[in-house]
C-alpha positions in Angstrom: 36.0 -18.6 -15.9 36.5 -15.2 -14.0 35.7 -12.0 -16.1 33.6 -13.5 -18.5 30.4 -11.7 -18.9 27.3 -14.2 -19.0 24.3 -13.0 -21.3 21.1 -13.0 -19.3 17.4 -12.5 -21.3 14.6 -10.8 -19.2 10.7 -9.8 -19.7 10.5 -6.5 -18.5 6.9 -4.8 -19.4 7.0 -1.8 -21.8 6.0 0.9 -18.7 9.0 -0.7 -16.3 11.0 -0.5 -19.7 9.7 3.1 -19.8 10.7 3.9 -16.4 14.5 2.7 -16.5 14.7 4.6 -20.3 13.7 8.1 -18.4 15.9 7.0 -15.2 18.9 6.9 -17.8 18.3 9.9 -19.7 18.2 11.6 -16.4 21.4 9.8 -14.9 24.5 9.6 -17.5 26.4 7.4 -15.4 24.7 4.2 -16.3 26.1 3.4 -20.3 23.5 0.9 -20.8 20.1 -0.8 -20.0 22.2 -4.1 -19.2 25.1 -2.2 -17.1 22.0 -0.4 -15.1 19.8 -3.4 -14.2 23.4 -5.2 -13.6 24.1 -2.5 -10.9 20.5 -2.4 -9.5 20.3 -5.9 -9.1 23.7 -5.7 -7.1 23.0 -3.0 -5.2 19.3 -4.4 -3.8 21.4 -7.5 -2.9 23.8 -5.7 -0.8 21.3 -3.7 0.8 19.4 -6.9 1.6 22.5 -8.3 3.1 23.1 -5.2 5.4 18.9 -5.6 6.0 18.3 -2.0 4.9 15.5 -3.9 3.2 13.5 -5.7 5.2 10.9 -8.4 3.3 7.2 -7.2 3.3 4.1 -8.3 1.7 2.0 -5.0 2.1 0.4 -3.5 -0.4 -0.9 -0.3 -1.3 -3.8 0.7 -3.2 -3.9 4.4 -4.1 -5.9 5.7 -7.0 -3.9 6.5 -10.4 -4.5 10.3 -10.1 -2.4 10.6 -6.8 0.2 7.9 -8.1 0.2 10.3 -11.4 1.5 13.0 -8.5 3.9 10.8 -7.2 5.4 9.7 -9.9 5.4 13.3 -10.7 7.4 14.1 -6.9 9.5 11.5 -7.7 10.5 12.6 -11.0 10.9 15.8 -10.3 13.5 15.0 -6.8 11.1 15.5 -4.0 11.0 11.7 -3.1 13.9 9.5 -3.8 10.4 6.8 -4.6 7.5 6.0 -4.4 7.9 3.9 -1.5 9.5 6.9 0.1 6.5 9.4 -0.7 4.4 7.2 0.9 5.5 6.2 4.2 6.8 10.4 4.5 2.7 10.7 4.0 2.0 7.6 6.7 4.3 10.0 9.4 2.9 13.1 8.5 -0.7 11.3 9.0 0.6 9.8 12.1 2.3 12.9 13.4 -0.7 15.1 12.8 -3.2 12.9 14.2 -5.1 12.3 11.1 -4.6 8.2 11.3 -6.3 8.4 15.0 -9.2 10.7 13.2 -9.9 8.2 10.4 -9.5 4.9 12.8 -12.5 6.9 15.3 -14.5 7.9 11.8 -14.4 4.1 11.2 -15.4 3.0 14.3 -17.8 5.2 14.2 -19.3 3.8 10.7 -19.3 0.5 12.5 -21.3 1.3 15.3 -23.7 2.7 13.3 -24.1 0.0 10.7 -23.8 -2.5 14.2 -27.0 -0.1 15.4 -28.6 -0.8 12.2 -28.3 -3.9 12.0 -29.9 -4.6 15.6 -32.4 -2.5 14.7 -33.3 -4.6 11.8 -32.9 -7.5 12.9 -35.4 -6.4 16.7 -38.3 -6.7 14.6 -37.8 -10.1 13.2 -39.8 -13.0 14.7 -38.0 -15.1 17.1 -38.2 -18.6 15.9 -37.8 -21.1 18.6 -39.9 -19.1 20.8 -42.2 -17.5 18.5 -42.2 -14.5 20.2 -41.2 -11.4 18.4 -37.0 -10.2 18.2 -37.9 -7.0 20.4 -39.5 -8.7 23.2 -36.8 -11.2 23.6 -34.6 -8.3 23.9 -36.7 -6.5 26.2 -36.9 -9.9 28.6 -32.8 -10.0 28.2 -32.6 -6.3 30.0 -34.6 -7.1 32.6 
């Protein structure tokens, strides 16, 4: 039967619920919870179709003071979302070099921890040989 409206029941947690009850206060031109998710749902569908939306399984972790100050951008119309705060941050990173300084700072920290870690483990006794980490080393140079 076309035009018949078909009752659907959702969980929705009370901060999501939260988030869609500012979004409407905001934005008049959804009537209803029901006619907003209805219209949502829609709309990611036809984006997925026209693959504005492309599938991804990453992640991000950001501490809850900065995603207090994004939900804050967001809210107040700097950033269309969250998703769209972020990856403007990723270019500006990129852009301005500062991905390339924290990659080198990391490799860095590894090369030092890799040092350490030969240095700790120079001193330890060689156990097939008995002969001590630091002169197997020393034989291996020459």
């Amino acid at each position: 039967m076309e035009g018949k409206d078909t009752k659907l029941t959702i969980r929705i947690s009370e901060n999501d619920l939260e988030e869609i009850d500012e979004f409407l206060q905001k934005n008049t031109r959804f009537g209803s919870r029901s006619e907003f998710i209805r219209h949502a749902s829609i709309d990611f569908i036809s984006k997925s179709r026209a693959q504005f939306i492309e599938p991804s399984e990453t992640n991000v972790n950001v501490n809850r003071k900065l995603l207090e100050i994004l939900n804050l951008a967001v809210e107040k119309g700097y950033f269309s979302s969250i998703s769209a705060a972020l990856g403007e941050i990723i270019n500006y990173s990129t852009e301005n070099g500062i991905i390339s300084e924290l990659i080198a700072k990391r490799r860095q920290e590894y090369r030092k921890l890799a040092a350490s870690a030969t240095d700790i483990f120079a001193d330890e006794p060689d156990l097939e040989s008995g002969n001590k980490g630091s002169d197997v080393i020393k034989k291996e140079k020459d």
